[in-house]
C-alpha positions in Angstrom: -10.0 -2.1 28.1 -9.6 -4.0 31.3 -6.1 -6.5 30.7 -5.3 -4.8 27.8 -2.1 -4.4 26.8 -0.5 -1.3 25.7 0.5 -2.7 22.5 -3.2 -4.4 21.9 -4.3 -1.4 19.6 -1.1 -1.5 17.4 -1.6 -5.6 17.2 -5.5 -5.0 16.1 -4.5 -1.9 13.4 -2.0 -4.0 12.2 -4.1 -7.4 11.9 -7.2 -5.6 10.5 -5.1 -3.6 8.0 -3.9 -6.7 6.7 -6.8 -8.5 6.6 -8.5 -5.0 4.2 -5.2 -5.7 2.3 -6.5 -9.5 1.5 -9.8 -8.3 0.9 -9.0 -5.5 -1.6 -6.9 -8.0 -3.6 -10.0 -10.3 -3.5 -12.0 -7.5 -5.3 -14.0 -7.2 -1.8 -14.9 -4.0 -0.4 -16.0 -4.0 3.2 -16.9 -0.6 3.5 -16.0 0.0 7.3 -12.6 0.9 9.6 -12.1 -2.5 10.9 -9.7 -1.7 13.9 -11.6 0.9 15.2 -15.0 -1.7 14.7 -12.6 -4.5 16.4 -12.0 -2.2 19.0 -15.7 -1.3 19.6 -16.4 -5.0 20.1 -13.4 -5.7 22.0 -14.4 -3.1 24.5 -18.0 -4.2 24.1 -17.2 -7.5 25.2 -14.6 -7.0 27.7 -15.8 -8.8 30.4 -16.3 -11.9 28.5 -13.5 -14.6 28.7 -12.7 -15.4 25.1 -13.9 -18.3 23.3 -10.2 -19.3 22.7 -9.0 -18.7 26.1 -11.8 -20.8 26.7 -11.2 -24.1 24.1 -7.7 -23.8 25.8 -8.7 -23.8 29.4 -11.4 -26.9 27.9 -8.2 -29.0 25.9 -9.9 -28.1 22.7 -8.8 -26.5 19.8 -9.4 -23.0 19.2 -11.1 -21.4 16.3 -7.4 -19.8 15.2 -7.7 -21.2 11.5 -11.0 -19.9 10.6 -10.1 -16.6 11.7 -6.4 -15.9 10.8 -4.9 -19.3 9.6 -8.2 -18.2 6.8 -6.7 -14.6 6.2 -3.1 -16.6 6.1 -4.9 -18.8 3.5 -6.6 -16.0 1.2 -3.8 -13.5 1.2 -1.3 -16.6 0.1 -3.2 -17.1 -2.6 -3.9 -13.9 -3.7 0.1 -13.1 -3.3 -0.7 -10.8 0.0 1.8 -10.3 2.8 -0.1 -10.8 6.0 3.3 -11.2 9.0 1.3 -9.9 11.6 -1.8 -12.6 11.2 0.5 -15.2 10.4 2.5 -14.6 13.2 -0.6 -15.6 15.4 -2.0 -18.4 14.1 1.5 -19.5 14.5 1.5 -18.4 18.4 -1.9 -20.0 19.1 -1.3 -23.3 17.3 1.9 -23.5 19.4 -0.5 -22.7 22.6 -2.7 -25.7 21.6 -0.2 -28.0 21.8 1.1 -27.0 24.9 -2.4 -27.8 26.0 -2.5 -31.6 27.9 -4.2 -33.6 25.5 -3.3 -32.2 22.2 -0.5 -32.0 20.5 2.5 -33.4 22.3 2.3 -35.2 24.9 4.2 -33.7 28.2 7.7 -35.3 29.1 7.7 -38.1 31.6 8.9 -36.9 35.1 12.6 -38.0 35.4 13.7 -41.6 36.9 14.9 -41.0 40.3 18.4 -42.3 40.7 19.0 -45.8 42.1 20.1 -46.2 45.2 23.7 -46.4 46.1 24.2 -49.1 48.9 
């Protein structure tokens, strides 16, 4: 994939095994190998520019907690261990407020120094 970086198919195996891991425990079976069918759209869609990349660029928020702050959600309540999903939701809430407009608002530029006469 175009941009991709060489440790972007151990990130997806790991998030998607997780996510199976919080659907399993839910009593859910989805019935497919969701990294390989992440990858499949990934490269199917790699000359989009992502709809987070995009809510960044824009100042808005992204869609980060309906995708893994959700699996975060589930798997806490059904007692799952999910790091790696955690782990981003926590990277792309810390990108949104590094985003002018949200979150925290930049520092002031510094005072410059008075004069000496």
């Amino acid at each position: 994939m175009p941009g991709q970086c060489h440790e972007t198919p151990k990130l997806v195996a790991q998030v998607t095994r997780e996510v199976g891991r919080v659907a399993a425990a839910k009593g859910i079976h989805i019935g497919l190998d969701l990294a390989r069918h992440a990858v499949a759209v990934a490269r199917a869609t790699a000359g989009n520019r992502s709809s987070m990349l995009q809510d960044l660029d824009a100042g808005h928020a992204t869609e980060i907690e309906a995708l893994c702050g959700a699996v975060v959600s589930e798997a806490r309540r059904a007692r799952v261990p999910v790091p790696v999903n955690a782990r981003l939701a926590h990277r792309v809430r810390a990108l949104e407020r590094l985003v002018p407009g949200r979150g925290a608002p930049p520092p002031a530029p510094p005072t410059p120094p008075e004069p000496t006469p």
